[in-house]
mmCIF file of the N, C-alpha and C atoms, coordinates in Angstrom:
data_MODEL
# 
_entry.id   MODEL 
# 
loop_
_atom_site.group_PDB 
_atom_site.id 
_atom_site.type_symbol 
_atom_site.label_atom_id 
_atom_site.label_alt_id 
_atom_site.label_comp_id 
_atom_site.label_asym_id 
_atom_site.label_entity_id 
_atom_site.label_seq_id 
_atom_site.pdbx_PDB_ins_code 
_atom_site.Cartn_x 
_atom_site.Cartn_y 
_atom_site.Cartn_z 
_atom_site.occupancy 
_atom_site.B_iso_or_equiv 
_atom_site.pdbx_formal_charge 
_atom_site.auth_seq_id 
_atom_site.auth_comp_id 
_atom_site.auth_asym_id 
_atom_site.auth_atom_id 
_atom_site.pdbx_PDB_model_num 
ATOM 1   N N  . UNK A 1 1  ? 0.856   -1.176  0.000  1.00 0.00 ? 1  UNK A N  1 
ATOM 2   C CA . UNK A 1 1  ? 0.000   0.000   0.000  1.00 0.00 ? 1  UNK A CA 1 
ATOM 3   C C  . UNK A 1 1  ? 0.898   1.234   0.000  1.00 0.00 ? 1  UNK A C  1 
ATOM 4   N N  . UNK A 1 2  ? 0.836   2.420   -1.001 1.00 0.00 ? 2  UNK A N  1 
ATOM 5   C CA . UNK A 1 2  ? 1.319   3.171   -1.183 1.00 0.00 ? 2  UNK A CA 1 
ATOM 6   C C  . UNK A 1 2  ? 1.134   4.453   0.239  1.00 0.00 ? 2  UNK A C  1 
ATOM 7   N N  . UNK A 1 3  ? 1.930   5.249   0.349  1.00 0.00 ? 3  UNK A N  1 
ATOM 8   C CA . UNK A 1 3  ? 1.799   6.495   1.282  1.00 0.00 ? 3  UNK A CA 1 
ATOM 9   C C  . UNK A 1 3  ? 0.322   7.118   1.114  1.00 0.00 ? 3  UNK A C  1 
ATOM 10  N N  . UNK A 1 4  ? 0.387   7.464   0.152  1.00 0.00 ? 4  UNK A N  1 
ATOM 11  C CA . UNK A 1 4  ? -1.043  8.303   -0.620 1.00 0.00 ? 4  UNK A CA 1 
ATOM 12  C C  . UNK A 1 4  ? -1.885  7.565   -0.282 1.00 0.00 ? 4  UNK A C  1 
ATOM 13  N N  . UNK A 1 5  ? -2.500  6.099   -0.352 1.00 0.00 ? 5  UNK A N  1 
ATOM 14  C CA . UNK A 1 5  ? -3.429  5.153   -0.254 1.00 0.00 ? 5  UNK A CA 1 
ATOM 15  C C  . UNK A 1 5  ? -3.626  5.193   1.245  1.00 0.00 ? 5  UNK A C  1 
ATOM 16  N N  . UNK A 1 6  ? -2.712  5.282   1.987  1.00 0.00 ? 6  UNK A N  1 
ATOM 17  C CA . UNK A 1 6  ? -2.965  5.054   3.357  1.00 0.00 ? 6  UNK A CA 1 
ATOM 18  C C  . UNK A 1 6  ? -3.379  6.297   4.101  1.00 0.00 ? 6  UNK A C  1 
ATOM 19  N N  . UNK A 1 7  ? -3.087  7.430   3.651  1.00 0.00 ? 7  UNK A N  1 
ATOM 20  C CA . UNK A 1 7  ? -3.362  8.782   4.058  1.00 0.00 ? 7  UNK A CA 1 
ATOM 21  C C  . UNK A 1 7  ? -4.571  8.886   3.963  1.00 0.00 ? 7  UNK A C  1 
ATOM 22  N N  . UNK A 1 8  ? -5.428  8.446   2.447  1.00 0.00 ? 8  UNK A N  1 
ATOM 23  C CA . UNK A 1 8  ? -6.423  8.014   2.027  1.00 0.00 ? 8  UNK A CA 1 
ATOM 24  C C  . UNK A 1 8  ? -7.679  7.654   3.016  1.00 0.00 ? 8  UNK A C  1 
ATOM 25  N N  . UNK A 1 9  ? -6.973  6.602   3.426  1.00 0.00 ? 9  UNK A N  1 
ATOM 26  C CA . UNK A 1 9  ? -7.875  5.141   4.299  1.00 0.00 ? 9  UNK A CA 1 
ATOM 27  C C  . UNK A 1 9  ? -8.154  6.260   5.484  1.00 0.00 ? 9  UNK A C  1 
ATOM 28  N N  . UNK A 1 10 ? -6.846  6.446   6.202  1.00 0.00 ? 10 UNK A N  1 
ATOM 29  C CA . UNK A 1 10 ? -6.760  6.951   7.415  1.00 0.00 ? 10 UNK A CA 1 
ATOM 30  C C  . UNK A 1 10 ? -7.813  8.590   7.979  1.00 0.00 ? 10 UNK A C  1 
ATOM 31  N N  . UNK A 1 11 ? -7.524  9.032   6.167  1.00 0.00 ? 11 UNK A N  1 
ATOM 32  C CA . UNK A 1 11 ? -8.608  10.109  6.546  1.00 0.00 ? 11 UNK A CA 1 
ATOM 33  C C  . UNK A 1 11 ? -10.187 9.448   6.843  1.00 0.00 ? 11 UNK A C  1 
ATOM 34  N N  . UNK A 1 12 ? -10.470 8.887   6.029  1.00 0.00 ? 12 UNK A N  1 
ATOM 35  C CA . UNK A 1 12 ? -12.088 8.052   6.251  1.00 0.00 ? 12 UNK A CA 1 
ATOM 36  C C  . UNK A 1 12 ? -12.178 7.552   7.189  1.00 0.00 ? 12 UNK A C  1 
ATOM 37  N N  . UNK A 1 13 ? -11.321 6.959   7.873  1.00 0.00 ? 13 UNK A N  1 
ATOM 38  C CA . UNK A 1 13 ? -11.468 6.432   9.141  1.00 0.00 ? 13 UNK A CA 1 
ATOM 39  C C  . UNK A 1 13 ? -11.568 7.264   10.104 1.00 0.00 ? 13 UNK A C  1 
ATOM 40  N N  . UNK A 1 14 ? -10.907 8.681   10.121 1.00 0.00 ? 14 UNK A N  1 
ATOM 41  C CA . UNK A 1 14 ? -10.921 9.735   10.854 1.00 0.00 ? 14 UNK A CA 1 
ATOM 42  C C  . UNK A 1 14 ? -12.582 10.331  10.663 1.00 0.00 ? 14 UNK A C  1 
ATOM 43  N N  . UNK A 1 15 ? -12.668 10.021  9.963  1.00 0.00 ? 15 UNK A N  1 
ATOM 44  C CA . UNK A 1 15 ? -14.188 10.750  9.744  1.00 0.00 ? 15 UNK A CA 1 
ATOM 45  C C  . UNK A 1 15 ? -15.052 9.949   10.279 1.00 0.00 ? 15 UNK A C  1 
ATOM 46  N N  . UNK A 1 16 ? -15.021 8.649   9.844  1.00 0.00 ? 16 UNK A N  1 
ATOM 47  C CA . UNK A 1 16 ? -16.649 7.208   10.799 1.00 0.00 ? 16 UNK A CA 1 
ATOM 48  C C  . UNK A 1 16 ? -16.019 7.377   12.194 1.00 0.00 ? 16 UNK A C  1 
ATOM 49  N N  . UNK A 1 17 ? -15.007 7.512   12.406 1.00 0.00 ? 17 UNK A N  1 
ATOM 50  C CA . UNK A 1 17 ? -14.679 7.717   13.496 1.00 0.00 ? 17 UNK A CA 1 
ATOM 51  C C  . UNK A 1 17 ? -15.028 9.187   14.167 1.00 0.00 ? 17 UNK A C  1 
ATOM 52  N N  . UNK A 1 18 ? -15.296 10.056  14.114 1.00 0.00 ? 18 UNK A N  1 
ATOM 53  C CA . UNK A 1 18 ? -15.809 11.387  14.499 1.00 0.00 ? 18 UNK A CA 1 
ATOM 54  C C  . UNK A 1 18 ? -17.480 11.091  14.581 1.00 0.00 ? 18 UNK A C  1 
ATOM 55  N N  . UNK A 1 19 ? -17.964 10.342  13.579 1.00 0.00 ? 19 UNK A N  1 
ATOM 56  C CA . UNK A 1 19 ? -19.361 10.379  13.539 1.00 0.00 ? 19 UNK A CA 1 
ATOM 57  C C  . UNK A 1 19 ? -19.631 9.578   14.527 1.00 0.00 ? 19 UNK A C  1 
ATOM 58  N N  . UNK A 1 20 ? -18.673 8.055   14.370 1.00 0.00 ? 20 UNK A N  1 
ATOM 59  C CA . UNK A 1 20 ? -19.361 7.397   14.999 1.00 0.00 ? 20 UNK A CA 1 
ATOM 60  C C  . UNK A 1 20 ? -19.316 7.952   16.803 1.00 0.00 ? 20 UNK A C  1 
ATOM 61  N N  . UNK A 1 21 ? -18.433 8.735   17.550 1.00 0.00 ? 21 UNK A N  1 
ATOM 62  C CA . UNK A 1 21 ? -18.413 9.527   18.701 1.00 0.00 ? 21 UNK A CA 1 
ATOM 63  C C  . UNK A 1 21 ? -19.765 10.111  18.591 1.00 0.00 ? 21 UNK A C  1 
ATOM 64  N N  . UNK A 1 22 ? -20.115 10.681  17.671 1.00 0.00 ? 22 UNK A N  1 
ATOM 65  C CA . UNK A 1 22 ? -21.160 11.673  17.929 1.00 0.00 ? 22 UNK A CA 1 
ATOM 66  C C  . UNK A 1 22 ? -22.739 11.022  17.575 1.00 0.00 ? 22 UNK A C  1 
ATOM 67  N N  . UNK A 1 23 ? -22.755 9.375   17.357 1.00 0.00 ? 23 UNK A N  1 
ATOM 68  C CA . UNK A 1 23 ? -23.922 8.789   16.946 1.00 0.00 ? 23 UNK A CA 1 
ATOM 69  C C  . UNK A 1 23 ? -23.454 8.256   18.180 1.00 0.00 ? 23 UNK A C  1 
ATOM 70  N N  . UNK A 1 24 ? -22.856 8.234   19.393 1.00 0.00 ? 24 UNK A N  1 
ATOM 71  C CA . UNK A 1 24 ? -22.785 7.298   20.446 1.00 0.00 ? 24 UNK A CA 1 
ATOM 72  C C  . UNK A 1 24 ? -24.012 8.517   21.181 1.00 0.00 ? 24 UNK A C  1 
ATOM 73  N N  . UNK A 1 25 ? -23.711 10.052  20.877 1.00 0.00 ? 25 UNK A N  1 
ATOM 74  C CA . UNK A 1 25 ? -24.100 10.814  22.061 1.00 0.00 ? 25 UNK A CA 1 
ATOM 75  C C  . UNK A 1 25 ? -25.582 11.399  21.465 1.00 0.00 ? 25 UNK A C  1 
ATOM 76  N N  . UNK A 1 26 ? -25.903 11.032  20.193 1.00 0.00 ? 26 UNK A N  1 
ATOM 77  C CA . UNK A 1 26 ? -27.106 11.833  20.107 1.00 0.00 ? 26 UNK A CA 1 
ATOM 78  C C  . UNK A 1 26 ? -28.034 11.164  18.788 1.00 0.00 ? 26 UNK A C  1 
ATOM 79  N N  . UNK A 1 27 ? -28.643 11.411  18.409 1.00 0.00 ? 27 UNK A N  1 
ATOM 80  C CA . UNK A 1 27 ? -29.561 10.828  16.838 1.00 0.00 ? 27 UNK A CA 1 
ATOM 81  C C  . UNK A 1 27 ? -28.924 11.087  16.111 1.00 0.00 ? 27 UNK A C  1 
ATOM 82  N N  . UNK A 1 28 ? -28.552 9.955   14.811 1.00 0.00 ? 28 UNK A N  1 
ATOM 83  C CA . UNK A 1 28 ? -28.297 10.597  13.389 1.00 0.00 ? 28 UNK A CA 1 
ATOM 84  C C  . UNK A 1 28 ? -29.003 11.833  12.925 1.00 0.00 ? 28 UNK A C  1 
ATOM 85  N N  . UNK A 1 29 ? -30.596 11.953  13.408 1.00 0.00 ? 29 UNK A N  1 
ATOM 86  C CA . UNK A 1 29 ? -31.078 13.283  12.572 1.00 0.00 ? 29 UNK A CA 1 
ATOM 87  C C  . UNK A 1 29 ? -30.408 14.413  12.780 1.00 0.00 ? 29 UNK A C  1 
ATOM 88  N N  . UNK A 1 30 ? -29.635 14.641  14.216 1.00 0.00 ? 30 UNK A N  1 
ATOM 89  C CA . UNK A 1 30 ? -28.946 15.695  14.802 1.00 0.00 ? 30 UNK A CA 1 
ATOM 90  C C  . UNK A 1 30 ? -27.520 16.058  14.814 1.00 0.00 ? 30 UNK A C  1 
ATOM 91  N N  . UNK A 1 31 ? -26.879 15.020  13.909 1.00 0.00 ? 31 UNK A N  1 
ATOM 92  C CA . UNK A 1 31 ? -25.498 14.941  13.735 1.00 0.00 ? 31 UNK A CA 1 
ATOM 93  C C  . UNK A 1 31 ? -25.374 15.933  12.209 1.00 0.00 ? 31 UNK A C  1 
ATOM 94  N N  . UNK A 1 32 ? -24.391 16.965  12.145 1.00 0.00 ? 32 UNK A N  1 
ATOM 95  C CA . UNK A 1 32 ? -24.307 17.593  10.952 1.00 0.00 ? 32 UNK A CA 1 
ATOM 96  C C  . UNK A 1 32 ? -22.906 16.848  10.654 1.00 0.00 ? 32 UNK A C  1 
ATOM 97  N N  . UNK A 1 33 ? -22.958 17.207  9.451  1.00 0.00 ? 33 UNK A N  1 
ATOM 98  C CA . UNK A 1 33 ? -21.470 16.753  8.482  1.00 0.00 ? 33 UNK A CA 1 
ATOM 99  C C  . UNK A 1 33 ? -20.277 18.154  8.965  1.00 0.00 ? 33 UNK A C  1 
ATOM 100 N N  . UNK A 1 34 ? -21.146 18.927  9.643  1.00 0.00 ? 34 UNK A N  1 
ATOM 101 C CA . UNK A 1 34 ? -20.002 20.436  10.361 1.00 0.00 ? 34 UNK A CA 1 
ATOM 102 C C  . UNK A 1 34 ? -19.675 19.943  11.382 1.00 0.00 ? 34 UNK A C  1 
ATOM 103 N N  . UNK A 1 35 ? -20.298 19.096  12.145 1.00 0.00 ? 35 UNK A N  1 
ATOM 104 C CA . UNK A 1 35 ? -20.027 19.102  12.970 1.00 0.00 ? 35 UNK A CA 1 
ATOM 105 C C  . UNK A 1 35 ? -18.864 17.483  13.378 1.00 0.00 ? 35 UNK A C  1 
ATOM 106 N N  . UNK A 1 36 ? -19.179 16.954  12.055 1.00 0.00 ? 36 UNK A N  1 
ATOM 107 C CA . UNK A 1 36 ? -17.916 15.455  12.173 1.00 0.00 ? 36 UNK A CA 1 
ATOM 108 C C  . UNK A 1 36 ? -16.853 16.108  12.065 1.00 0.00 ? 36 UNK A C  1 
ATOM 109 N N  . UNK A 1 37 ? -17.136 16.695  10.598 1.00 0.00 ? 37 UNK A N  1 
ATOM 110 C CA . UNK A 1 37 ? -15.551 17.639  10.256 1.00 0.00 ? 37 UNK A CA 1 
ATOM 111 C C  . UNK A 1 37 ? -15.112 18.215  10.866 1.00 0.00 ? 37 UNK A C  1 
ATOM 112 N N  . UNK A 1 38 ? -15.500 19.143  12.009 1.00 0.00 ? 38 UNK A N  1 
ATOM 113 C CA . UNK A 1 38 ? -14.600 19.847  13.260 1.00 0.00 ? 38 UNK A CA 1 
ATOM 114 C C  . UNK A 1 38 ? -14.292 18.839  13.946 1.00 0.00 ? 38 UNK A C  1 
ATOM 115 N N  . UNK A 1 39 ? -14.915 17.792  14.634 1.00 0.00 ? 39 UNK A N  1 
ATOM 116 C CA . UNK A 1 39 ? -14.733 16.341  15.583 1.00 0.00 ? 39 UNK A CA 1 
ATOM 117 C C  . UNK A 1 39 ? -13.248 15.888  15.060 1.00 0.00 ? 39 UNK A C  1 
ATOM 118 N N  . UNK A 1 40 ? -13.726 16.024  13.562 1.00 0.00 ? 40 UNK A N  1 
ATOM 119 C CA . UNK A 1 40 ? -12.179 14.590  12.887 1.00 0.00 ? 40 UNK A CA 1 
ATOM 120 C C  . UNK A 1 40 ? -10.979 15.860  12.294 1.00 0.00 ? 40 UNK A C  1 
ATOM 121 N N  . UNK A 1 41 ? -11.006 17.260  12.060 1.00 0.00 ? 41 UNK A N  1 
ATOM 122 C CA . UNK A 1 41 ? -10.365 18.021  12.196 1.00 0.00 ? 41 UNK A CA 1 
ATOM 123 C C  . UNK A 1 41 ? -9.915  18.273  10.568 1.00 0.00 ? 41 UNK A C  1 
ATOM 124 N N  . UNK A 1 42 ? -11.427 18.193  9.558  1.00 0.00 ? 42 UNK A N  1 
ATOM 125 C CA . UNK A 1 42 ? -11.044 18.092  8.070  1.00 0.00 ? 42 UNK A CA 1 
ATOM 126 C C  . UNK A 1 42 ? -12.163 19.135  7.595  1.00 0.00 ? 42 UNK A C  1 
ATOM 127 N N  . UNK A 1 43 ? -12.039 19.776  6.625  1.00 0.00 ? 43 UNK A N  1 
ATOM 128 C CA . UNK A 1 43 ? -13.282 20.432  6.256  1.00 0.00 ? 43 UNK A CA 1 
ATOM 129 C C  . UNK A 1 43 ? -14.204 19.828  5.425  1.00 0.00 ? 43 UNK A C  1 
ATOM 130 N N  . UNK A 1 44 ? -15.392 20.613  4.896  1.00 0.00 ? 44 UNK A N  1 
ATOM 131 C CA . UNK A 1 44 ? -16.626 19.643  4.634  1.00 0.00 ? 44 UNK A CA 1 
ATOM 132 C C  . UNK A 1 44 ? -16.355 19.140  3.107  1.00 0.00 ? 44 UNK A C  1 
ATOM 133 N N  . UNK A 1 45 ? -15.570 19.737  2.287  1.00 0.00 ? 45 UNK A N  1 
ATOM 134 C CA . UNK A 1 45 ? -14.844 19.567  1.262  1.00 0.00 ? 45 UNK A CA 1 
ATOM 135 C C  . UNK A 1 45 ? -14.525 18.164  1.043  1.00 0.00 ? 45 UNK A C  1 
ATOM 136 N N  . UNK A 1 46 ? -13.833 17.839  2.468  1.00 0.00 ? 46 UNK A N  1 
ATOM 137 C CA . UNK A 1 46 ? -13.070 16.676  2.518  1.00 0.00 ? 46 UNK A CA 1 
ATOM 138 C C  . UNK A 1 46 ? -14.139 15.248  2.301  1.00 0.00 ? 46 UNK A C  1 
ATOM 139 N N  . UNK A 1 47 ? -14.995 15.939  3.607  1.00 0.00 ? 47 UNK A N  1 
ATOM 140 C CA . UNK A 1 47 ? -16.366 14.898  4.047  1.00 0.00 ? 47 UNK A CA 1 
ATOM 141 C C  . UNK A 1 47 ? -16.865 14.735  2.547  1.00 0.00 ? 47 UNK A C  1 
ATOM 142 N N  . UNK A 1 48 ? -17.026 15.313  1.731  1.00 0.00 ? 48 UNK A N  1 
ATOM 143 C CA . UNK A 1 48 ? -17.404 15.069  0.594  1.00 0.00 ? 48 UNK A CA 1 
ATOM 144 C C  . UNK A 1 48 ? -17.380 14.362  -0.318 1.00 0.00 ? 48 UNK A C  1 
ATOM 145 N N  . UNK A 1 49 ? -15.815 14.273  -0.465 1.00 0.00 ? 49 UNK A N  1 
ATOM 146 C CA . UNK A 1 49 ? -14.770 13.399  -0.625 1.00 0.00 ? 49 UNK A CA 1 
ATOM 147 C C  . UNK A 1 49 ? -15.189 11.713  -0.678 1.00 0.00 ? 49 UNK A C  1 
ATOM 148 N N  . UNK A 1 50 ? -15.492 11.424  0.419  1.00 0.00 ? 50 UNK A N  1 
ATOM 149 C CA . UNK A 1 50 ? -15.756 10.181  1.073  1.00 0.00 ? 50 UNK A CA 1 
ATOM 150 C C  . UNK A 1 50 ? -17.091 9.742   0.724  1.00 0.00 ? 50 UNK A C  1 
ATOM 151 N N  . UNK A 1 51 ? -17.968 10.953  1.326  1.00 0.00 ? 51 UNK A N  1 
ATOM 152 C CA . UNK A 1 51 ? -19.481 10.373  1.623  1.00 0.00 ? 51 UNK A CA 1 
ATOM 153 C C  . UNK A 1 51 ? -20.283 11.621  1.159  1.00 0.00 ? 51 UNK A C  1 
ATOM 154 N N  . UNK A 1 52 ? -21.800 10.851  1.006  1.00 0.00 ? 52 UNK A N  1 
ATOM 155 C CA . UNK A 1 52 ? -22.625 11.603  0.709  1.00 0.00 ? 52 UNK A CA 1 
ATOM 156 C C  . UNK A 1 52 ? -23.722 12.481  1.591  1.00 0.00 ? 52 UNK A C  1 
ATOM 157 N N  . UNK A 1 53 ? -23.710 11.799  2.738  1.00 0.00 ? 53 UNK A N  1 
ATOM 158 C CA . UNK A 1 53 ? -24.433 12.629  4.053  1.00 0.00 ? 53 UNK A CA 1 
ATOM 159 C C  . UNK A 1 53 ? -23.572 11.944  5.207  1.00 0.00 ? 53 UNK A C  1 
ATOM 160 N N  . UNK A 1 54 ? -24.530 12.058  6.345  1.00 0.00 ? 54 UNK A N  1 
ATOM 161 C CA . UNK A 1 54 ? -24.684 11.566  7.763  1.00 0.00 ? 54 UNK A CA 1 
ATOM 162 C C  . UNK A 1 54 ? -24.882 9.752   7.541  1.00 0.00 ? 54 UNK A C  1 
ATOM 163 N N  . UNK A 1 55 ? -25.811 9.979   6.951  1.00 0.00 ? 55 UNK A N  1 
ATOM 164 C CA . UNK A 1 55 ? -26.609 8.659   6.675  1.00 0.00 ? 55 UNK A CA 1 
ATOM 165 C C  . UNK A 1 55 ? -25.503 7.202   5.788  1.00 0.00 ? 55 UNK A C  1 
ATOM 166 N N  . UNK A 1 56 ? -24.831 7.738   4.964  1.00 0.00 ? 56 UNK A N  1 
ATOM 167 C CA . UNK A 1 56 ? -24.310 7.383   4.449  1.00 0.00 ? 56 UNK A CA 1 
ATOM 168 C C  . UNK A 1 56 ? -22.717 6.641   5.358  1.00 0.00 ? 56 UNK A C  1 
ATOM 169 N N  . UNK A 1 57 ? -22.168 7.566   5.735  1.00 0.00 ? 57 UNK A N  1 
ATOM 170 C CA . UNK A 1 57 ? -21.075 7.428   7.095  1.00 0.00 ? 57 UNK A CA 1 
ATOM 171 C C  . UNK A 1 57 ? -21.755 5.924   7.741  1.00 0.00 ? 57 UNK A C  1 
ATOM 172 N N  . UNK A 1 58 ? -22.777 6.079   7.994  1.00 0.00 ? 58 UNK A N  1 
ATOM 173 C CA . UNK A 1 58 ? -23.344 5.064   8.944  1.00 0.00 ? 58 UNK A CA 1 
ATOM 174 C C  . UNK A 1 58 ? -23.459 3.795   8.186  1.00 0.00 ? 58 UNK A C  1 
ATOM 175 N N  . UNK A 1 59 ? -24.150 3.832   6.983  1.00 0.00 ? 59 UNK A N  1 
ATOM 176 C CA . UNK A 1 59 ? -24.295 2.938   6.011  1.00 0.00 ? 59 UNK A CA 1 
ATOM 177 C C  . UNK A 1 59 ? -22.518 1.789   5.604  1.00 0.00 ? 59 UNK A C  1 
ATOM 178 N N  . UNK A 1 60 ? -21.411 3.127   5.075  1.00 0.00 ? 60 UNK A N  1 
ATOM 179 C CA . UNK A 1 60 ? -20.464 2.324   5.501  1.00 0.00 ? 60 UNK A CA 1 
ATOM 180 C C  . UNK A 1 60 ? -19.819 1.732   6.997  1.00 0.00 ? 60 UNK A C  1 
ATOM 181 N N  . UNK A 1 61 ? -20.162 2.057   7.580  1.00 0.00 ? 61 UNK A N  1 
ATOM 182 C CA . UNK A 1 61 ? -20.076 1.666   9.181  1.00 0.00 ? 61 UNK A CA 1 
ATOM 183 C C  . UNK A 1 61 ? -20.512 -0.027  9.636  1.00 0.00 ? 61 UNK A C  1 
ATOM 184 N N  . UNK A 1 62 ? -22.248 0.343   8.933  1.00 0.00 ? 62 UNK A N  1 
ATOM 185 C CA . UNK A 1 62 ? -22.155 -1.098  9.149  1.00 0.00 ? 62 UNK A CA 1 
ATOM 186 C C  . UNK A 1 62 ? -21.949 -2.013  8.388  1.00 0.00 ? 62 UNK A C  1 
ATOM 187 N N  . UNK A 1 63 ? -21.935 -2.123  6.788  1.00 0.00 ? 63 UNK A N  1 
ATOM 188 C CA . UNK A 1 63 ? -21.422 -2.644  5.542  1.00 0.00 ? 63 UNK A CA 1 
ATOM 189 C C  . UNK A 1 63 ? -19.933 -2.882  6.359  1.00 0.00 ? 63 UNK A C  1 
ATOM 190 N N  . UNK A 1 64 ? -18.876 -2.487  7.087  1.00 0.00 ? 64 UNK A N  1 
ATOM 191 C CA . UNK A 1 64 ? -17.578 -2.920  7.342  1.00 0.00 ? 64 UNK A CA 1 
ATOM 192 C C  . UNK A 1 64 ? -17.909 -3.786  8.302  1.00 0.00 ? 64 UNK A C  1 
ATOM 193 N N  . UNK A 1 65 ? -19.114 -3.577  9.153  1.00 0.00 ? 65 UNK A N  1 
ATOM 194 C CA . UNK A 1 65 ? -19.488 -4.665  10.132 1.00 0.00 ? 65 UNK A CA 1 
ATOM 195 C C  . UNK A 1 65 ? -20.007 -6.052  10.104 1.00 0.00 ? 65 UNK A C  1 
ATOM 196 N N  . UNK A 1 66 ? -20.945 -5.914  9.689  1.00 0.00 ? 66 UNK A N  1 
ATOM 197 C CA . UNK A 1 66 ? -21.364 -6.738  8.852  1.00 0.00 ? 66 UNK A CA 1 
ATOM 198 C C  . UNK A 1 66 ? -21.153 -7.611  7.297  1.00 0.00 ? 66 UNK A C  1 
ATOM 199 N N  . UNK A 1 67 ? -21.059 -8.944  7.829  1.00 0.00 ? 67 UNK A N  1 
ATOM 200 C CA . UNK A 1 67 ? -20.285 -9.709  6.706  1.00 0.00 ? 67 UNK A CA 1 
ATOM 201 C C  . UNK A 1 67 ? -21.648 -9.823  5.704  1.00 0.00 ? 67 UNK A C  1 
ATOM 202 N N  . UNK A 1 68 ? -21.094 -9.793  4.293  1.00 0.00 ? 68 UNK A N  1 
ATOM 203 C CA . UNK A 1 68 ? -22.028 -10.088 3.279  1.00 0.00 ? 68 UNK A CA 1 
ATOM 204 C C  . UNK A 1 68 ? -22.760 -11.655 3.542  1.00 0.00 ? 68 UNK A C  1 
ATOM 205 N N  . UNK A 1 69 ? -23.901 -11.841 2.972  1.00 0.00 ? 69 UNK A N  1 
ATOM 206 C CA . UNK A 1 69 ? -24.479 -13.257 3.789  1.00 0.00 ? 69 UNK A CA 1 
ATOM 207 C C  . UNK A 1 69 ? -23.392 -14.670 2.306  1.00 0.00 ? 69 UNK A C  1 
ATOM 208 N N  . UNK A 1 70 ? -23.027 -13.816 1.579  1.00 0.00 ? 70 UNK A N  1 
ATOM 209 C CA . UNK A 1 70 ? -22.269 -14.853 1.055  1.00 0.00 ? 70 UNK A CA 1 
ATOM 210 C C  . UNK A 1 70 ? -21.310 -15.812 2.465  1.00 0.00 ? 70 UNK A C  1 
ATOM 211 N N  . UNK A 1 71 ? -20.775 -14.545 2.656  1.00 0.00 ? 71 UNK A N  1 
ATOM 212 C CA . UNK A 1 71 ? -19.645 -14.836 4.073  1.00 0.00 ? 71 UNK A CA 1 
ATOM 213 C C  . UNK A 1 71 ? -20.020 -15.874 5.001  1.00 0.00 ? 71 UNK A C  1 
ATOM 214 N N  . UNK A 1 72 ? -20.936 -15.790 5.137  1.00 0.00 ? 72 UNK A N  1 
ATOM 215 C CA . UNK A 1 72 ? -21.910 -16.633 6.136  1.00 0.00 ? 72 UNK A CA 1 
ATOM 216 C C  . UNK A 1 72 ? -21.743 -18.072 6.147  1.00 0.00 ? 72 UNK A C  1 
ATOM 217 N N  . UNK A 1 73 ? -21.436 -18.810 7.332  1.00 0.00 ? 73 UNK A N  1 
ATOM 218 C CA . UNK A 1 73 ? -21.563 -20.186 7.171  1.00 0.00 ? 73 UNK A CA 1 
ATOM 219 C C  . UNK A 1 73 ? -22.776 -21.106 6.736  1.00 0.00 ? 73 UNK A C  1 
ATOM 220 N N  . UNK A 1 74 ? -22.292 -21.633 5.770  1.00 0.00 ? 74 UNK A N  1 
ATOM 221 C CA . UNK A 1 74 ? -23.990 -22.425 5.947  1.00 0.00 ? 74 UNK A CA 1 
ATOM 222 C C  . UNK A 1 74 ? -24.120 -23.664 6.660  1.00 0.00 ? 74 UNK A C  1 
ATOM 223 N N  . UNK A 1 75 ? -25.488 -23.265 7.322  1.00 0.00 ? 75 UNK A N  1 
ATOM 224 C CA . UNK A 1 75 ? -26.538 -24.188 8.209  1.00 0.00 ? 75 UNK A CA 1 
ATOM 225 C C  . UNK A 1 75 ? -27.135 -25.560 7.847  1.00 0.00 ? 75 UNK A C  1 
ATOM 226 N N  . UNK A 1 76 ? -26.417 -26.552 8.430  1.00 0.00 ? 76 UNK A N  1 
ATOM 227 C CA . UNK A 1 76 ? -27.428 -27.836 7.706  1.00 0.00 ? 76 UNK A CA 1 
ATOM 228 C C  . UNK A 1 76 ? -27.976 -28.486 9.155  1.00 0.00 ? 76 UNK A C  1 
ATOM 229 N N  . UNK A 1 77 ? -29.358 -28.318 9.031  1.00 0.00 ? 77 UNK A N  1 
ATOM 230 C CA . UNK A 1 77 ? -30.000 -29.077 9.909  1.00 0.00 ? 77 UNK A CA 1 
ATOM 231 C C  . UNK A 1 77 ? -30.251 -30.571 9.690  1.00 0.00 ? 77 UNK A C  1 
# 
């Protein structure tokens, strides 16, 4: 992985990471994208960059959490 690629990663992570602080303390409806970007210390430019709202942040959040059901073991009763 190149320098650039990881600077990359690390910013996005800086960002689900700001949101996700601020979806611990209050509703997604009440979380602004001003207010991650001051949290993770990038402007909204950046947030842009990455994602398309609030909603979205969250969306990749749990897509990294959650394994695709391919992933999934299968069940034989």
């Amino acid at each position: 992985m190149n320098k650039r690629t990881e600077i990359t990663a690390q910013t996005k992570q800086n960002l689900m990471d700001a949101f996700w602080n601020l979806y611990c303390e209050k509703r997604i409806e009440k979380i602004t994208v001003k207010e991650i970007t001051n949290k993770a210390g990038y402007n909204r430019g950046t947030f842009y960059e990455y994602f398309t709202d609030v909603y979205n942040v969250l969306d990749e959040i749990e897509n990294s959490l959650i394994p695709s059901l391919d992933e999934l073991p299968v069940i034989v009763n």
